[in-house]
VOGU-3710 file (C-alpha; in Angstrom, 3 decimals, decimal comma):
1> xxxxxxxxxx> 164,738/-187,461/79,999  163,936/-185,245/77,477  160,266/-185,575/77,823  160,604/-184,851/81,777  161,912/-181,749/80,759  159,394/-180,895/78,163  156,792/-181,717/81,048  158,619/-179,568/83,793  158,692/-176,294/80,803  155,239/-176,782/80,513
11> xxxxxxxxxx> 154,617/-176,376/83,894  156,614/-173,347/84,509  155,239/-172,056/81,726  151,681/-172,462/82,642  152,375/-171,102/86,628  153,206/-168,087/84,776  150,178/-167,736/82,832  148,179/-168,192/85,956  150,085/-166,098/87,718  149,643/-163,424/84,896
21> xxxxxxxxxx> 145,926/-163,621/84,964  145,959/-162,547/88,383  147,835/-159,815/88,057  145,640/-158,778/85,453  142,258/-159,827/87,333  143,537/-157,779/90,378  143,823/-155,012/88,116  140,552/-154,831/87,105  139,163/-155,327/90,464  140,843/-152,610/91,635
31> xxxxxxxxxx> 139,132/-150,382/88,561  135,579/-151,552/89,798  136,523/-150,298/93,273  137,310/-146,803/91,676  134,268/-147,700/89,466  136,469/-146,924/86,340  134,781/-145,983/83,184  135,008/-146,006/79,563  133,652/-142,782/77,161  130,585/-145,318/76,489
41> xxxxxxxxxx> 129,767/-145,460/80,140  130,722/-149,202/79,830  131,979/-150,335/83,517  135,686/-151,515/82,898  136,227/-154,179/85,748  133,715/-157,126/86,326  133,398/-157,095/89,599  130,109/-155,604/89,476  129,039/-157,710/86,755  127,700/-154,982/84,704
51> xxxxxxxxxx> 128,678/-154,117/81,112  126,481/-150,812/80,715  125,066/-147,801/83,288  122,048/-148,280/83,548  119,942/-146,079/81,254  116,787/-145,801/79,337  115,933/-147,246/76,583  114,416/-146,056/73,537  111,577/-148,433/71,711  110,143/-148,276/67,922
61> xxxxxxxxxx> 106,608/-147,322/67,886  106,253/-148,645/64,564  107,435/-152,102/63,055  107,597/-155,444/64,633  105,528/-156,104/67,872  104,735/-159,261/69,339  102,336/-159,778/73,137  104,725/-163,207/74,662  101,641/-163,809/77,137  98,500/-162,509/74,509
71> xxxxxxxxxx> 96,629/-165,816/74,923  96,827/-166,287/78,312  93,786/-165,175/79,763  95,544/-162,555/82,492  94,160/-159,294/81,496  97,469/-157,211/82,672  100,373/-159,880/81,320  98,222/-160,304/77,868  98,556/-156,755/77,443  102,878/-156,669/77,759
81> xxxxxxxxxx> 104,515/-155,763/74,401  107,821/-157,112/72,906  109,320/-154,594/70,545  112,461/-153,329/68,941  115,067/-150,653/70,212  116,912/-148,086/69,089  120,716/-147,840/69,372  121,208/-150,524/71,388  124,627/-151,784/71,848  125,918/-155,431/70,584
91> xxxxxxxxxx> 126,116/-158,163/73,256  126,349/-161,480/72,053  124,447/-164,073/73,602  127,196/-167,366/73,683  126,487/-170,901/73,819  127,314/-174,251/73,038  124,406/-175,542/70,632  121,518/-177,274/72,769  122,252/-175,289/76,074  119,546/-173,633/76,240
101> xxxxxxxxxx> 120,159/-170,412/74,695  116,720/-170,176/73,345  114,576/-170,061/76,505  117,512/-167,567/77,893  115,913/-165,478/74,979  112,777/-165,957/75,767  113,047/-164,780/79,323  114,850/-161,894/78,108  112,436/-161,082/75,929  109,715/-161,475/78,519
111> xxxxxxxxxx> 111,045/-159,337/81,220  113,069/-156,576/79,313  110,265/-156,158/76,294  113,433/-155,988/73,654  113,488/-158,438/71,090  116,462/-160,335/70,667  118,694/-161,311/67,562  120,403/-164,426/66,586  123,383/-165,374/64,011  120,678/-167,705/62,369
121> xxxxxxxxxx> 117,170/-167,055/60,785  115,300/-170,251/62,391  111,889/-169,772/60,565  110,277/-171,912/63,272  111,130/-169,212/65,925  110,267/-166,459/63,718  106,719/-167,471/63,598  106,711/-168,410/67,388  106,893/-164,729/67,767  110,635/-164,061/68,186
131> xxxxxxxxxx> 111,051/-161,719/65,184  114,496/-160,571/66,071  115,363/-163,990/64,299  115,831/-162,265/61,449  117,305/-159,215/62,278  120,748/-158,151/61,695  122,673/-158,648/64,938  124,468/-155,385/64,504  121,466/-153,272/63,730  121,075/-151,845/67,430
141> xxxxxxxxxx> 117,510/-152,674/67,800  117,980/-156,161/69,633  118,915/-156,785/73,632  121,712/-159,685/73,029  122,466/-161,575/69,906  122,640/-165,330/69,768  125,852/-166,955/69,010  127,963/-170,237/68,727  131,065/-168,776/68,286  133,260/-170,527/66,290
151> xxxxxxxxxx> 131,169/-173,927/67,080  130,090/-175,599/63,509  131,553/-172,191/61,420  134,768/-174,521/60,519  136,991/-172,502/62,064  139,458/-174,901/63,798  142,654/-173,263/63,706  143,450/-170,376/66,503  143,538/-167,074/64,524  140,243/-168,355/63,167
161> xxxxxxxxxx> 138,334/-169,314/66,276  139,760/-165,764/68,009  137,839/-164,265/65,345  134,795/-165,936/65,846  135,090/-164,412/70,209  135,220/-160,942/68,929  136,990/-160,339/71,926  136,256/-156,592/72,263  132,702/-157,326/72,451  130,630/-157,783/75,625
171> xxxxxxxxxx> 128,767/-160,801/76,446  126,774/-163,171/78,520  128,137/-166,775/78,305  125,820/-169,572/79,456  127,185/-173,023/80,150  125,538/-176,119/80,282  126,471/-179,866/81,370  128,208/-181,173/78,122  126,342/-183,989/78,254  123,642/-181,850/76,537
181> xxxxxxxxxx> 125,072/-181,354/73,467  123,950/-181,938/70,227  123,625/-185,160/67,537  123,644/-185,446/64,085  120,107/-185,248/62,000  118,780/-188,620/60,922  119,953/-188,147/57,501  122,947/-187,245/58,168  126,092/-189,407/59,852  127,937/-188,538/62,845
191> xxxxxxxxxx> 131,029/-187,709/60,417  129,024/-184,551/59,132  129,336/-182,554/62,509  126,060/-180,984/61,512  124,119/-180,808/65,103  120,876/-182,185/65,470  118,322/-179,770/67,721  116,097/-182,048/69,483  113,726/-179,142/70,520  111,742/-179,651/73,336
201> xxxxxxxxxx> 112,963/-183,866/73,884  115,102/-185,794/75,678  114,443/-188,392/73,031  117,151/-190,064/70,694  116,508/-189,041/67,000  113,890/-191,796/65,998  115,751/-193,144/63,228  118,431/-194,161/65,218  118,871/-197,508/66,286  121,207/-198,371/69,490
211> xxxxxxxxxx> 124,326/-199,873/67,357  124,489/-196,506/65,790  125,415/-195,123/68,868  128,045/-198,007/69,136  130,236/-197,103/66,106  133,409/-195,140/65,501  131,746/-192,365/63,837  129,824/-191,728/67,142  133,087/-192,154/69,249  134,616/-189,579/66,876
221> xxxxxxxxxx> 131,392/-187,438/67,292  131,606/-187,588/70,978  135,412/-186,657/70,711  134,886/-183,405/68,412  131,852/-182,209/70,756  133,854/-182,369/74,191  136,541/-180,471/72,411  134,504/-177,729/71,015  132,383/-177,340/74,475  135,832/-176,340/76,383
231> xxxxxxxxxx> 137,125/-174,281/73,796  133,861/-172,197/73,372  133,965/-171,411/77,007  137,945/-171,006/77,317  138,709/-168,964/74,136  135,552/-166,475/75,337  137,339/-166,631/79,466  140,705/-166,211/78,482  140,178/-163,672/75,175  137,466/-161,549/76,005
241> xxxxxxxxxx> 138,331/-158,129/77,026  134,816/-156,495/77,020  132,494/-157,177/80,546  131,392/-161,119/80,439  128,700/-162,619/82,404  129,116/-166,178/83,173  125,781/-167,909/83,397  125,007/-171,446/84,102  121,952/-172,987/82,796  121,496/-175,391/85,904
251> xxxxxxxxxx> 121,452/-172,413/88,127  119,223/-170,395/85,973  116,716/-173,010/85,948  116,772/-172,851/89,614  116,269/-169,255/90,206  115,046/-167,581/86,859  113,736/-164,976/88,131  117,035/-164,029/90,195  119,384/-164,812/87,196  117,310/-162,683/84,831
261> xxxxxxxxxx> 118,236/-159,773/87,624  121,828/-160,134/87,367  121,421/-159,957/83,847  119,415/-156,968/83,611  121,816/-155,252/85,419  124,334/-156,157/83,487  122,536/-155,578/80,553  121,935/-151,514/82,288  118,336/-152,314/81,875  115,619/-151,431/84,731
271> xxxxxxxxxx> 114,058/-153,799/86,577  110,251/-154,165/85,250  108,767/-155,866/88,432  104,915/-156,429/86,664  106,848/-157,943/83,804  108,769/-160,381/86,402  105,524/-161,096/87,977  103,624/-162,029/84,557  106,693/-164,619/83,640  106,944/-165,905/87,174
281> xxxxxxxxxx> 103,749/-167,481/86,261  104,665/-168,367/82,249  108,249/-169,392/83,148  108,405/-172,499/80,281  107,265/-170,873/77,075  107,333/-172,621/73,719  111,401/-173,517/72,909  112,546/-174,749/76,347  114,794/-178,038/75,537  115,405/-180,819/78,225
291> xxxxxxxxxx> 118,056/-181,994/76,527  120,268/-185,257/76,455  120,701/-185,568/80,066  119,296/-188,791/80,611  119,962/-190,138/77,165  123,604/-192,293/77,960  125,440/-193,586/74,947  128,946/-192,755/76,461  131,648/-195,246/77,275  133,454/-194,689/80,296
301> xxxxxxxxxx> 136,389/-193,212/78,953  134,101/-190,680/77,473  132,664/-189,314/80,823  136,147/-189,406/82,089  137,317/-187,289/79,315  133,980/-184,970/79,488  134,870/-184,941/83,511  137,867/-183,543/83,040  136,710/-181,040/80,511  134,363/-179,738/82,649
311> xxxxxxxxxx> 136,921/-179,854/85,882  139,915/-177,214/83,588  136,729/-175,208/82,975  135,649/-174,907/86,396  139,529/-174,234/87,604  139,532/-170,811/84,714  136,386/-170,072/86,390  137,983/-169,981/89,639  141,158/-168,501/89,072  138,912/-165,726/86,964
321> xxxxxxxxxx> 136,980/-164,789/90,184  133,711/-166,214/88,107  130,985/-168,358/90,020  131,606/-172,460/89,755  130,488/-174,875/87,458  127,671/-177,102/89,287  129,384/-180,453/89,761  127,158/-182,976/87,722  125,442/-186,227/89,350  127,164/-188,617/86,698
331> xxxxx> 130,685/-187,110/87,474  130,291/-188,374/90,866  129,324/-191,643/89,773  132,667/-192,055/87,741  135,091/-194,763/88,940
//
């Protein structure tokens, strides 16, 4: 009896948290109707998905400077320059690990001529030509700054993963079929939660043999990874309160070009159509996973508890007034 009652409080309790939201996302659509603005020109409600007016923007002449398309043998795209800004306001880049925040970065990179910054100084990608790598993310000279949020910072507990959003901050969040995330390293076990990248393969980490992916520490593994893929996106839907773009990587790879758009204008950056034109035509570059799609180590519970996962996330992106998460081929093949 008592737990009937527990369930019906919860209930109640989360109609009116639904039924807050909407108050609160009416609000704010009725701002971007009176196209409501803050002192930093930052557009207050999301309806027209844009964080910034746009604006121009001021590059260094001097330091860093990098040609994305120098070796490709097109005369006007060999000549485009990547470079730093100046004053250019923080916008995190958010991701689960392995979703293919990279490439995002590289398209960025490619169409608005900004380098971009990350929370991590991945040596490999430095010399690849993304020198923002090691930049400080709150310098002002980067586009967007990569970030996990509170993903692998061991910050578990609420007050610590609400500090990892940094709420007041705008952002773009890009979402990805869990299925994608990452594994352990070789040397490590799946206890560790250290992630392993798998740049540019689909392929299981060669040391690996199947039984490994047959043990409790995997299950565990498995477990800790769903968890932290809904949180990332719900702590960033439901705490933001800076402009958030809501990307999703299987509909960026479909449309880049259009995607990159929205994001621009988001972003309050023009539209550089001979830019869009070279990387229409260099659209992969060097860091674009495939991920762990069609690698399938998961037992049936597993996808059911990944299904439903992704199924609360889609139903905050609905209620939110935010596009909706593709519905992925192996959910339909579920029992």
């Amino acid at each position: 009896m008592r737990s009937r009652k527990f369930r019906l409080l919860l209930l109640v309790l989360l109609a009116g948290l639904a039924a807050v939201i909407r108050v609160l996302r009416h609000s704010s659509l009725q701002q971007g109707k009176d196209e409501a603005c803050d002192e930093k020109g930052a557009v207050v409600a999301k309806e027209g998905l844009q964080a910034f007016d746009e604006r121009e923007v001021e590059r260094e002449s001097e330091g860093g400077v990098w040609r994305p398309w120098g070796d490709s043998g097109d005369g006007v795209c060999a000549l485009h320059e990547t470079r730093f800004g100046r004053a250019l306001p923080r916008v995190l880049l958010l991701s689960f690990p392995c979703s293919g925040n990279t490439w995002l970065r590289y398209l960025l990179e490619g169409a608005a001529g900004l380098f971009t910054a990350s929370e991590f100084a991945d040596e490999e990608l430095l010399r690849a030509g993304f020198l923002g790598e090691g930049e400080d993310p709150g310098s002002g000279r980067t586009l967007v700054q990569k970030s996990h949020g509170a993903v692998d910072k061991s910050r578990p507990d609420l007050a610590g993963r609400h500090e990892a959003v940094g709420p007041s901050t705008p952002a773009v969040l890009l979402l990805r079929d869990p299925r994608s995330f990452p594994f352990p390293k070789p040397e490590q076990s799946f206890r560790s939660g250290s992630f392993y990248p798998g740049r540019g393969t689909a392929d299981t980490p060669p040391s690996w043999r199947p039984q490994d992916f047959q043990t409790n520490a995997f299950r565990g593994h498995v477990e800790r990874m769903t968890s932290q893929w809904e949180e990332l996106a719900t702590d960033r839907l439901l705490w933001n309160s800076a402009p958030l773009f809501v990307l999703h990587y299987e509909r960026l790879l479909m449309d880049p070009l259009g995607h990159l758009r929205k994001i621009l204008r988001f972003l309050g950056m023009p539209v550089d159509e001979e830019r869009l034109r070279c990387l229409a035509t260099h659209l992969e570059g060097s860091f674009k996973r495939s991920g762990n799609e069609d690698f399938d180590p998961y037992t049936e519970e597993e996808k059911r508890r990944l299904s439903l996962a992704v199924e609360r996330v889609q139903r905050l992106l609905r209620l939110m007034g935010y596009p909706d998460q593709p519905l992925y081929e192996w959910q339909d093949a579920l029992p």
